[in-house]
N, C-alpha and C positions, 0 to 999 in steps of 0.2 A: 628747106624751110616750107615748101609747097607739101611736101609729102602728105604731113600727119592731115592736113587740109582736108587733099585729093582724097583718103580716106577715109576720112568721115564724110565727105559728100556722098562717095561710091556705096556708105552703109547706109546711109540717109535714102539714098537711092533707090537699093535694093530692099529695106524694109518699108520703101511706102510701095513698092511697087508687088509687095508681097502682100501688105496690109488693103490694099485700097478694096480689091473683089473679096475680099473676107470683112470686112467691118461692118457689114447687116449682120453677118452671121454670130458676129461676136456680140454685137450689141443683145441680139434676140436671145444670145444663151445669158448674158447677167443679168437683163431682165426679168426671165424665168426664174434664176437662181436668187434675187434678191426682193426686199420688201417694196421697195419701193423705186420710183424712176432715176432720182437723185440715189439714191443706195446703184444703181444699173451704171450710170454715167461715171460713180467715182471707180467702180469696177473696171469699166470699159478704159477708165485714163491710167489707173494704176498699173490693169494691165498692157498695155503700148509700154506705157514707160520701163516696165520688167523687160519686155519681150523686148525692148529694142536695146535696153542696156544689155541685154545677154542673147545678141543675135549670135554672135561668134559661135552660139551653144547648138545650134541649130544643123544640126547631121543633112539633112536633105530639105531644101524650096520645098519639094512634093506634101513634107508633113506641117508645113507651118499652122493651119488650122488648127487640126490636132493637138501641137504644141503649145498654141495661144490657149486653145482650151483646156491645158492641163493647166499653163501658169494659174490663168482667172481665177481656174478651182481651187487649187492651191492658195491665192489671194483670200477667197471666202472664205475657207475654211477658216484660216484665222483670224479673219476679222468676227466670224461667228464664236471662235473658241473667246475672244478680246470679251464680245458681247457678252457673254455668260459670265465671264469673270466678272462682271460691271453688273450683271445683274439689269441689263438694260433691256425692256419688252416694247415694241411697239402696237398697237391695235391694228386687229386682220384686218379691218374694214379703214382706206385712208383718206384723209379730205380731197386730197388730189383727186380721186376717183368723182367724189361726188361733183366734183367743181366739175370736172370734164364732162360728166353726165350732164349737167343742165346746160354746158354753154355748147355742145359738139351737137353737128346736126345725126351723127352716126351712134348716138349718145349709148343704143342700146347695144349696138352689136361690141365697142367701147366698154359697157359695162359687165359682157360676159368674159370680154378676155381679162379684165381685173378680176371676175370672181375666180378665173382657171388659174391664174397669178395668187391670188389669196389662199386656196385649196393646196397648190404647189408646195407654199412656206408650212406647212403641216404635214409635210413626209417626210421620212426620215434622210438625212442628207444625201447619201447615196442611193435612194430608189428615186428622190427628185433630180440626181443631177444625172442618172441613166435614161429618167422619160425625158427629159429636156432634151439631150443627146441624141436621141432616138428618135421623138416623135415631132422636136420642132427642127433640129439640126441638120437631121438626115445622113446621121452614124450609122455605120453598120455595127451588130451585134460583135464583131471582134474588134472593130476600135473603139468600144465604148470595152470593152472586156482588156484592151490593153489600158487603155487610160486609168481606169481603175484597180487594173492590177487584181482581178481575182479570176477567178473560173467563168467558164462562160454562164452555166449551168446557175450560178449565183446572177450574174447581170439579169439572165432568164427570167428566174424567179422574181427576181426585185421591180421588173419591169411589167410584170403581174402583178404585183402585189399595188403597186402606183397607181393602175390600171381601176383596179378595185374597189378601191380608197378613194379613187379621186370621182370615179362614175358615183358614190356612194355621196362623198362632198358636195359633188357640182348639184347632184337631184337634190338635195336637202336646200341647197343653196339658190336656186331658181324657185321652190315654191316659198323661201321666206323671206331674204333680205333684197330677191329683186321686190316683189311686192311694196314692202314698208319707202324702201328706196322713190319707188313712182309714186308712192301718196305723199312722202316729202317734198318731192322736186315739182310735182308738179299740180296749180292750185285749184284746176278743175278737178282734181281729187277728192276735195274737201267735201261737196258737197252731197259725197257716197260713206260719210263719217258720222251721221247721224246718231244723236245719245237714243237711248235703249227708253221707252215709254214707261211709262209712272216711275 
């Protein structure tokens, strides 16, 4: 009677004690991968809940990372394929962000990583989830080339092209909507707003 018990303690065990030094890293990859923080969180829970109903699947401790990051992405993808069916769009720019900017005393350095987050959702699915991989996760170019199942020589490319696009986003995106941003939030701005004479 104790068996089935002692066994799901023992998996209970071994995936929190797999989970615990990997969940920044998982959080910071659906983060990246998604629009928003609540979009990030339902990520992060759905995937625990996959990864641990299907530990049994897990070939070696050593890849658990890895594997959590295949599930996630595999989770996204179809909640994005869901999204398009539904024709459902959310706006680049989120309230969240603004709230945070006016109440966070770090309000600014806060609203660059929401502009690298908003520029992010504007590549195409696999060049955003190879720089996420890459440059916030700290993949090497052949386990992002296994995860993704193509050539290296492709990940290469993709992770250029991201590269490109996104230094291209983020410059456009510092001299316009941080601007507008600091004349909204904040009300000593107001008075550099002056109407134009006659």
């Amino acid at each position: 009677m104790n068996r089935p018990q002692n066994d799901i303690e023992q998996k209970q065990e071994r995936f929190l004690a797999l989970l615990k030094p990997n969940h920044d890293s998982l959080a910071r990859f659906a983060r990246a991968m998604t629009k928003s923080r609540e979009e990030a969180q339902d990520l992060v829970s759905d995937t625990i809940e996959q990864a641990f109903k299907h530990l049994d699947s897990l070939k070696s401790d050593d890849a658990f990372l890895s594997w959590l990051f295949t599930i996630a992405s595999r989770i996204e993808k179809r909640r994005r394929w869901r999204e398009r069916i539904f024709e459902r769009f959310d706006p680049i720019f989120h309230d969240e962000a603004a709230e945070a900017f006016i109440r966070n005393p770090n309000a600014e350095a806060l609203y660059d990583t929401q502009i690298l987050y908003d520029a992010l959702q504007k590549l195409p699915f696999k060049q955003r989830e190879a720089f996420t991989l890459f440059e916030i996760s700290g993949f090497s170019l052949q386990e992002i080339q296994e995860l993704q199942g193509d050539s290296l020589s492709a990940v290469k490319m993709r992770l250029l092209r991201a590269r490109e696009a996104l230094r291209t986003m983020l410059g456009e995106a510092h001299s316009q909507e941080r601007a507008t941003i600091h004349h909204l939030t904040n009300p000593s701005n107001a008075s550099s707003l002056k109407m134009p004479k006659g």
